[in-house]
N, CA, C and O atoms as CSV, one atom per row, in Angstrom:
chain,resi,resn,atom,element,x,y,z
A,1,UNK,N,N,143.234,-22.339,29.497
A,1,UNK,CA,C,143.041,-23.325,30.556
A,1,UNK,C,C,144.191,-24.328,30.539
A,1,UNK,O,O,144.555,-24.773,29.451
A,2,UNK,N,N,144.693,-24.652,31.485
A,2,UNK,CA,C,146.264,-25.648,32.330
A,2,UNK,C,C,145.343,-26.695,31.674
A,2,UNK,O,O,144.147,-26.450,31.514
A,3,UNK,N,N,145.968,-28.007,31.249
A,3,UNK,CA,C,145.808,-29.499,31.207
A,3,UNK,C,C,145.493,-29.962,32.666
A,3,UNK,O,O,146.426,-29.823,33.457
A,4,UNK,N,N,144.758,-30.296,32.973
A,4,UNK,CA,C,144.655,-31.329,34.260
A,4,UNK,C,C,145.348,-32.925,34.387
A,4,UNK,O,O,145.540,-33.631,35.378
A,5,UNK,N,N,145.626,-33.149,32.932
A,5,UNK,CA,C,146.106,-34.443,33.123
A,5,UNK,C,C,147.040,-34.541,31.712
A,5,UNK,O,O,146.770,-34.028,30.626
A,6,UNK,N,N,148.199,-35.344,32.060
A,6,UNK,CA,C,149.525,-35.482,31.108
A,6,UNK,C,C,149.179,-37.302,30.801
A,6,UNK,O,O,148.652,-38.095,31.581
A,7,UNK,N,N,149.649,-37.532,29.513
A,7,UNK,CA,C,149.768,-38.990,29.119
A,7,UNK,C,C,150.851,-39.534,30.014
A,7,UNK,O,O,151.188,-39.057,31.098
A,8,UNK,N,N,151.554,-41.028,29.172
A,8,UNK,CA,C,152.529,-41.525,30.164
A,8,UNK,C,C,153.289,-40.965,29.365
A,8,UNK,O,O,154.272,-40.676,30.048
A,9,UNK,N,N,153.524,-40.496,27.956
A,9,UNK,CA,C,154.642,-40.382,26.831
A,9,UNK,C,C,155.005,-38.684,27.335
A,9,UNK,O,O,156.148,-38.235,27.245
A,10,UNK,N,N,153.833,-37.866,27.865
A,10,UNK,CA,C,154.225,-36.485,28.109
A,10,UNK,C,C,155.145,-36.897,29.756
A,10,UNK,O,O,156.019,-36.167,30.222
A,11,UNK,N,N,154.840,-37.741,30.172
A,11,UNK,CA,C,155.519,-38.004,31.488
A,11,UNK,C,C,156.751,-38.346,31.810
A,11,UNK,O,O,157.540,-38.091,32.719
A,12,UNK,N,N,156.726,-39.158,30.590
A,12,UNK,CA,C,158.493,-39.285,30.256
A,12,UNK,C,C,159.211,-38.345,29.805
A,12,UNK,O,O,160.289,-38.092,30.342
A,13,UNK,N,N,158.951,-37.942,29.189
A,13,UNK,CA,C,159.105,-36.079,28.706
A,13,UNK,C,C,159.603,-35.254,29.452
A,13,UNK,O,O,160.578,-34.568,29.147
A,14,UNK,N,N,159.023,-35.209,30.494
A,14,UNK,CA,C,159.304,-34.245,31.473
A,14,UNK,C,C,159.811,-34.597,32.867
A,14,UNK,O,O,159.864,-33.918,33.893
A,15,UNK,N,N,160.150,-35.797,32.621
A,15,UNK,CA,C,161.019,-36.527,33.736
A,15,UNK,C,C,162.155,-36.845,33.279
A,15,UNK,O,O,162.972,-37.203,34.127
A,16,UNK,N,N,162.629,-36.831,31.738
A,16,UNK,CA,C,163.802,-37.199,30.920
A,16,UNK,C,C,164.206,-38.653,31.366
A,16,UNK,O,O,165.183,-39.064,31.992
A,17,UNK,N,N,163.446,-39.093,30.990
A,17,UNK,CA,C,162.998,-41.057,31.127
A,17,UNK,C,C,162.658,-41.495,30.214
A,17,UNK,O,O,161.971,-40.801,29.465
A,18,UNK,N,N,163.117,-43.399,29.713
A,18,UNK,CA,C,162.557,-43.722,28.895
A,18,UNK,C,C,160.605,-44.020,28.847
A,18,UNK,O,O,159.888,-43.817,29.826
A,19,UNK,N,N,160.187,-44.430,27.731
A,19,UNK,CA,C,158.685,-44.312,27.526
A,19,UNK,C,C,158.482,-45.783,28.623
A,19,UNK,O,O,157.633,-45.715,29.512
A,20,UNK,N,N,159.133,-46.771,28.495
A,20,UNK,CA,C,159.028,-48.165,29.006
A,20,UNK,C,C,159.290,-47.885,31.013
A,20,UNK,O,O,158.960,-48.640,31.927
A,21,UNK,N,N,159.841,-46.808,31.065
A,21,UNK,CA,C,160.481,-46.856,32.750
A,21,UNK,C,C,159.210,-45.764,32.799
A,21,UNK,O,O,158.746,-45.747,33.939
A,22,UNK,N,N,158.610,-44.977,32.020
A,22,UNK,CA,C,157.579,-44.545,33.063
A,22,UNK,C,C,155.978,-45.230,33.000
A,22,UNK,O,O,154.932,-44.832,33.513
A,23,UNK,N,N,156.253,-46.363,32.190
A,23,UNK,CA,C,154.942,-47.026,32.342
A,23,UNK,C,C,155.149,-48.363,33.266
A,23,UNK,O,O,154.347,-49.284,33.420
A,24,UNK,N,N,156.485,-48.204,33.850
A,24,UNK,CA,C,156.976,-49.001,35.031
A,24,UNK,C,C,156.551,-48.005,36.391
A,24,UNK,O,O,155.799,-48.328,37.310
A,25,UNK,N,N,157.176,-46.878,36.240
A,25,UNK,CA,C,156.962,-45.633,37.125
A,25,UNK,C,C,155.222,-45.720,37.546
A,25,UNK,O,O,154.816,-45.865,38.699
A,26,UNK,N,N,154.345,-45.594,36.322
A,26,UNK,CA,C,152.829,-45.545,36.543
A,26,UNK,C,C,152.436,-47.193,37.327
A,26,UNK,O,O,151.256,-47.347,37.643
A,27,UNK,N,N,153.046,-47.917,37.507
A,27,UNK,CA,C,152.564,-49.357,37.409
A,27,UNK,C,C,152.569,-49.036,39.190
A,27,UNK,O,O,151.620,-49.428,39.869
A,28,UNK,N,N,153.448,-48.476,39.661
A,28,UNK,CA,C,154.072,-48.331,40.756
A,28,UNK,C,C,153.171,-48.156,41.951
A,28,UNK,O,O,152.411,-47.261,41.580
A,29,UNK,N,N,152.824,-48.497,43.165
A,29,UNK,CA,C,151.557,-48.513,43.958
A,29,UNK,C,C,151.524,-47.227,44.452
A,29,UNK,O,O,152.540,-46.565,44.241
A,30,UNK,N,N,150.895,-46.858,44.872
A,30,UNK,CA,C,150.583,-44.778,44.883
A,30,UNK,C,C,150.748,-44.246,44.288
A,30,UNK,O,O,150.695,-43.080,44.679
A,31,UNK,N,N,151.112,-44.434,42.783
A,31,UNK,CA,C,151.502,-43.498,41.953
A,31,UNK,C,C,149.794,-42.845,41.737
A,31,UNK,O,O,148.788,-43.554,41.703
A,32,UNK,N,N,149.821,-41.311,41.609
A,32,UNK,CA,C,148.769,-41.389,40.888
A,32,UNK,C,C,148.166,-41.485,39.578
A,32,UNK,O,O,148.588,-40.545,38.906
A,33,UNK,N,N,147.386,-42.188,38.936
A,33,UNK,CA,C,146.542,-42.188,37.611
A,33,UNK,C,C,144.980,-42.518,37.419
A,33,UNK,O,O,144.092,-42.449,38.269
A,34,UNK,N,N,144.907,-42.824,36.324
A,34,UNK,CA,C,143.698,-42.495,36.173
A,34,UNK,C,C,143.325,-43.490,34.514
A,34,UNK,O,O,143.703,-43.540,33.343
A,35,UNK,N,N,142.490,-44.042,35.315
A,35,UNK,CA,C,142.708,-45.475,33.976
A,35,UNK,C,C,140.745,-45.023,33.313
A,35,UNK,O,O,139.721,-44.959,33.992
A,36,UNK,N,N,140.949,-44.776,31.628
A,36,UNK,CA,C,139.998,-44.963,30.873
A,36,UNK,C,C,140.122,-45.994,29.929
A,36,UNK,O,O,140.972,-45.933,29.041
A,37,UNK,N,N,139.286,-47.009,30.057
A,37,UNK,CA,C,140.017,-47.927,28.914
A,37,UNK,C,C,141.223,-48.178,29.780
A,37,UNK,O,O,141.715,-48.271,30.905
A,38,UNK,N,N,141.441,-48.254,27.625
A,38,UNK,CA,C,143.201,-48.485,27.844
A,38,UNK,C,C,144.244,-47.644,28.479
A,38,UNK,O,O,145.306,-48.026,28.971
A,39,UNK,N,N,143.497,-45.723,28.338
A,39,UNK,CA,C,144.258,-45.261,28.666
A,39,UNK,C,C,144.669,-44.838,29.902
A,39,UNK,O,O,143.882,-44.874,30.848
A,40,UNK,N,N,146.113,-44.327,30.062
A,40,UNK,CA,C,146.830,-43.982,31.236
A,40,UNK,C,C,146.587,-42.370,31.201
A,40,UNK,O,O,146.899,-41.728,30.198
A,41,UNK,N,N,146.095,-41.838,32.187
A,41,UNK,CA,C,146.400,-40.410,32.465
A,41,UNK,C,C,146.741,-40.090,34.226
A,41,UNK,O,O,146.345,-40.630,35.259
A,42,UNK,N,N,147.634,-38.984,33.949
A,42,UNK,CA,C,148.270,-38.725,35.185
A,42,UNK,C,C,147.984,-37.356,35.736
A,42,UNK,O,O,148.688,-36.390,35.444
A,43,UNK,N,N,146.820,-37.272,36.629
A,43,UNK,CA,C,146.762,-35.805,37.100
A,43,UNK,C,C,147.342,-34.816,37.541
A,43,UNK,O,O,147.461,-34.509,38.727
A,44,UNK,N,N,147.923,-33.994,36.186
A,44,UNK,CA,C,149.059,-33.256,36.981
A,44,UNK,C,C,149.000,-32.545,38.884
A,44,UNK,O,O,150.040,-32.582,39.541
A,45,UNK,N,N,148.037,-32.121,39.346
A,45,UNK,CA,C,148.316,-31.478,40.645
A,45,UNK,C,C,148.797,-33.097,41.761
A,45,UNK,O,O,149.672,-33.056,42.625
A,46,UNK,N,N,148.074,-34.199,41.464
A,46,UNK,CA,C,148.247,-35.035,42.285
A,46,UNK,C,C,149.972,-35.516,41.890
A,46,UNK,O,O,150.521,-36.090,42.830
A,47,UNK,N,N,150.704,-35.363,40.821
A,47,UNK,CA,C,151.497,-35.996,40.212
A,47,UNK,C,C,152.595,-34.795,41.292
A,47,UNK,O,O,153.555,-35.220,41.934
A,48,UNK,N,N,152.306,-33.771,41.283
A,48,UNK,CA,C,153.193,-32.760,41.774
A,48,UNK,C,C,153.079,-33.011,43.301
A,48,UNK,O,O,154.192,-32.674,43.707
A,49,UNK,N,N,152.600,-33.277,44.008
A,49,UNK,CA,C,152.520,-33.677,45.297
A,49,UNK,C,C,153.054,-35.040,45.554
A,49,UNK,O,O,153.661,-35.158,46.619
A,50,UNK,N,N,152.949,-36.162,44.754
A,50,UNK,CA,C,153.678,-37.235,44.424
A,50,UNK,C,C,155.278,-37.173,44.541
A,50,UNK,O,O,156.117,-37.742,45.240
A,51,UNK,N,N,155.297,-36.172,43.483
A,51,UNK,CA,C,156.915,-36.233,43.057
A,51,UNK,C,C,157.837,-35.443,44.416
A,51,UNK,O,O,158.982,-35.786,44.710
A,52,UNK,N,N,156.998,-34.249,45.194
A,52,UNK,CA,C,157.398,-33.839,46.354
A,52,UNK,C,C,157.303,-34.518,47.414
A,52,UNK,O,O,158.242,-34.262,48.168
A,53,UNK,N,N,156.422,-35.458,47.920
A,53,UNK,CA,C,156.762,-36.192,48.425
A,53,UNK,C,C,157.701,-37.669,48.165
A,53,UNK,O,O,158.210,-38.303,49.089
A,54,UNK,N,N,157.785,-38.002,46.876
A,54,UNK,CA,C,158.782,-38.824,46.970
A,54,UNK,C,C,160.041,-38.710,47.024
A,54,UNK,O,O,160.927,-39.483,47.386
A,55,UNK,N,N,160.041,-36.980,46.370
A,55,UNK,CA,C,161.445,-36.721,46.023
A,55,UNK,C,C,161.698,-36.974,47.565
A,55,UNK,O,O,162.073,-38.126,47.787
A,56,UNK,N,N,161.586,-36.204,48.627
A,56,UNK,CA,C,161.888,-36.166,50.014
A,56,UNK,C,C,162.759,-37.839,50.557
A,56,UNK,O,O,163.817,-37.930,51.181
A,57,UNK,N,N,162.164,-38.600,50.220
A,57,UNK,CA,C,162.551,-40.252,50.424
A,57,UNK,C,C,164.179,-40.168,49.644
A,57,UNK,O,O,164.893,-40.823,50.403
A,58,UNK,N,N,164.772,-39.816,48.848
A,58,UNK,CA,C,165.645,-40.227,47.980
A,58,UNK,C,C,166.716,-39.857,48.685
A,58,UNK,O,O,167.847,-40.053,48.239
Protein backbone atom coordinates (compact mmCIF):
# COMPACT_ATOMS: atom_id res chain seq x y z
CA UNK A 1 0.00 0.00 0.00
CA UNK A 2 1.31 3.89 -1.43
CA UNK A 3 1.61 6.37 1.74
CA UNK A 4 -1.25 8.76 1.46
CA UNK A 5 0.54 11.35 3.24
CA UNK A 6 4.44 12.62 3.36
CA UNK A 7 5.84 14.70 6.52
CA UNK A 8 7.26 18.27 5.91
CA UNK A 9 11.03 16.69 6.27
CA UNK A 10 9.95 13.91 3.42
CA UNK A 11 8.76 17.12 1.50
CA UNK A 12 11.82 18.75 1.49
CA UNK A 13 13.33 15.70 0.30
CA UNK A 14 11.74 15.49 -2.62
CA UNK A 15 11.58 18.99 -3.61
CA UNK A 16 15.51 19.36 -2.87
CA UNK A 17 14.70 22.29 -0.35
CA UNK A 18 15.74 23.32 2.83
CA UNK A 19 13.63 21.73 6.03
CA UNK A 20 12.89 25.65 7.15
CA UNK A 21 11.63 26.77 3.28
CA UNK A 22 9.24 23.92 3.23
CA UNK A 23 7.63 24.62 6.48
CA UNK A 24 7.44 28.18 4.88
CA UNK A 25 6.15 26.35 1.61
CA UNK A 26 3.34 24.45 4.05
CA UNK A 27 2.53 27.83 5.85
CA UNK A 28 1.56 29.03 2.36
CA UNK A 29 -2.42 29.63 1.73
CA UNK A 30 -3.70 26.62 -0.51
CA UNK A 31 -1.10 24.64 0.13
CA UNK A 32 -2.49 21.42 0.98
CA UNK A 33 -2.12 19.79 4.66
CA UNK A 34 -3.39 18.33 7.21
CA UNK A 35 -2.79 19.42 10.84
CA UNK A 36 -2.89 16.62 13.90
CA UNK A 37 -1.67 18.18 16.84
CA UNK A 38 1.46 19.38 16.21
CA UNK A 39 1.80 17.51 13.28
CA UNK A 40 2.15 18.57 9.59
CA UNK A 41 1.09 16.04 6.96
CA UNK A 42 0.82 16.56 3.30
CA UNK A 43 -1.52 14.45 1.18
CA UNK A 44 0.36 13.19 -1.41
CA UNK A 45 -2.52 13.06 -4.37
CA UNK A 46 -3.68 16.65 -3.31
CA UNK A 47 0.13 17.76 -3.12
CA UNK A 48 0.48 16.45 -6.85
CA UNK A 49 -2.30 18.49 -8.20
CA UNK A 50 -0.91 21.44 -6.18
CA UNK A 51 2.47 21.26 -7.56
CA UNK A 52 0.77 20.94 -11.29
CA UNK A 53 -1.08 23.52 -10.91
CA UNK A 54 1.36 25.79 -9.50
CA UNK A 55 4.05 24.68 -11.49
CA UNK A 56 1.84 26.14 -14.56
CA UNK A 57 2.03 29.90 -12.79
CA UNK A 58 5.97 29.99 -12.85
Amino acid sequence: MEKQTISVQELSTQLGISLPKAYELVKTPGFPVIRIGTRILIPVDAFKEWLVINSANV
